[in-house]
C-alpha positions in Angstrom: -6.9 8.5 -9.9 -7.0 5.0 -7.8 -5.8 1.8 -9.1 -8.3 0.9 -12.4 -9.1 4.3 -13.2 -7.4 5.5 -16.9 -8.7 7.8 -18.7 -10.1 6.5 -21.6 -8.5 8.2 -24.9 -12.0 9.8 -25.7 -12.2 11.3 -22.2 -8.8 12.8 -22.0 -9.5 14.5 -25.6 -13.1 15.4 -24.0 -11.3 16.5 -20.2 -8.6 18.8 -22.3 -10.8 20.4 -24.3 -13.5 21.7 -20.9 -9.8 22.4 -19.6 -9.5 24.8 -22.5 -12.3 25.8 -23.0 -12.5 27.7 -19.1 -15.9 29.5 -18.5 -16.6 28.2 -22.2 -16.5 25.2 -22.2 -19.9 23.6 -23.1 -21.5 20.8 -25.1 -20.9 21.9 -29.2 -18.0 23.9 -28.1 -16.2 21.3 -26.5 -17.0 19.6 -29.9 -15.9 22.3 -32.2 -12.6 22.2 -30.1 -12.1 18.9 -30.5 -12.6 18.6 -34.2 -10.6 22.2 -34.4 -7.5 21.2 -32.5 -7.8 16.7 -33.3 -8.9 16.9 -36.6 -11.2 14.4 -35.1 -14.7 14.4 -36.3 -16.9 13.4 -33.6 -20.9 13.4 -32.7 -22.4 16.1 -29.8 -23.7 12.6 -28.6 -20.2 11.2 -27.7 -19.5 14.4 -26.2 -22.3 14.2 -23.9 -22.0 10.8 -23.0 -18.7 11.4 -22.0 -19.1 14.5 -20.4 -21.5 12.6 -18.1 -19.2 10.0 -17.5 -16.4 12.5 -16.1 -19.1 14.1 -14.3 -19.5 10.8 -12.4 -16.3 10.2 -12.5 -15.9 13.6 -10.3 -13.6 15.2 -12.8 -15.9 17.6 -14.6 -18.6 19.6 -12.4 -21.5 20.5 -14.5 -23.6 24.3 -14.2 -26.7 25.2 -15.7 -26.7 28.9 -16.5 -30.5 30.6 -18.0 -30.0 31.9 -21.4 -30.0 35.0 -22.7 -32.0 36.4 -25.4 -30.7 34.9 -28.3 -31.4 31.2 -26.8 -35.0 32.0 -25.7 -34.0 32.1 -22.2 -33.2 28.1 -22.7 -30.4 27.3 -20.2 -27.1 26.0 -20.8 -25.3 23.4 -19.5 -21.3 24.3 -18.4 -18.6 22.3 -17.9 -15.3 23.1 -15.7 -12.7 20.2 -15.2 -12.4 19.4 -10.9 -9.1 19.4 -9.5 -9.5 15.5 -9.3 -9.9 16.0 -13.2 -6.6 17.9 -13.6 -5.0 15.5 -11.6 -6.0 12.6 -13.9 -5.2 14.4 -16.4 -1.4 14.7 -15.1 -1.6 11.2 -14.2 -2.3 9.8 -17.4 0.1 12.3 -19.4 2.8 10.5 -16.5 1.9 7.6 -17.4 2.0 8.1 -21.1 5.7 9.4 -21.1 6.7 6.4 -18.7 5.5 3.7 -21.6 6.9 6.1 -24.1 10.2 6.6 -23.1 13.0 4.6 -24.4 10.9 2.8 -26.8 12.1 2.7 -30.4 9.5 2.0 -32.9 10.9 -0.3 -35.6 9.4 -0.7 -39.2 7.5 -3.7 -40.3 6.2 -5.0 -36.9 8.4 -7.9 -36.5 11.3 -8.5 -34.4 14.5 -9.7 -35.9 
């Protein structure tokens, strides 16, 4: 990930979940999983969006794959997260723990 580039919360949620997910992972799955495992209501909307966005991003590659039978043979779109993506991924967990650590929280917000 170069200089500038977080992850955004939404897209690590969105990038763990496709990581999850493996040869799963598609658009109202990856929402089910999030909303199963965040307890995070969220719209298949946002999940596109941002599944486009890592797609630009180069940290999700997207397949479409014809569909069987029970979907009319409509395709599907599937999503599997880039080793660039699993690197961000590590990168912003890093980065996490570094502002993290040491850091006592203190009640009531103001210093004394």
């Amino acid at each position: 990930m170069g200089r500038g580039e977080y992850l955004g919360e939404f897209e690590q949620v969105v990038l763990l979940a496709v990581a999850r997910l493996e040869d799963e992972a598609y658009g109202m799955r990856v929402r089910e999983e999030i909303e199963r495992r965040a307890a995070r209501r969220t719209t298949i909307g946002a999940v596109y969006a941002t599944l486009e966005r890592l797609v630009s991003k180069g940290y999700v590659r997207e397949t479409d794959l014809p569909g069987g039978a029970e979907r009319s043979g409509l395709a599907r779109r599937f999503y599997e997260i880039t080793p660039a993506g699993k690197s961000a991924l590590e990168e912003a967990r890093d980065l996490q723990a570094r502002m993290w650590s040491g850091l006592k929280l203190r009640s009531g917000g103001r210093r004394s």
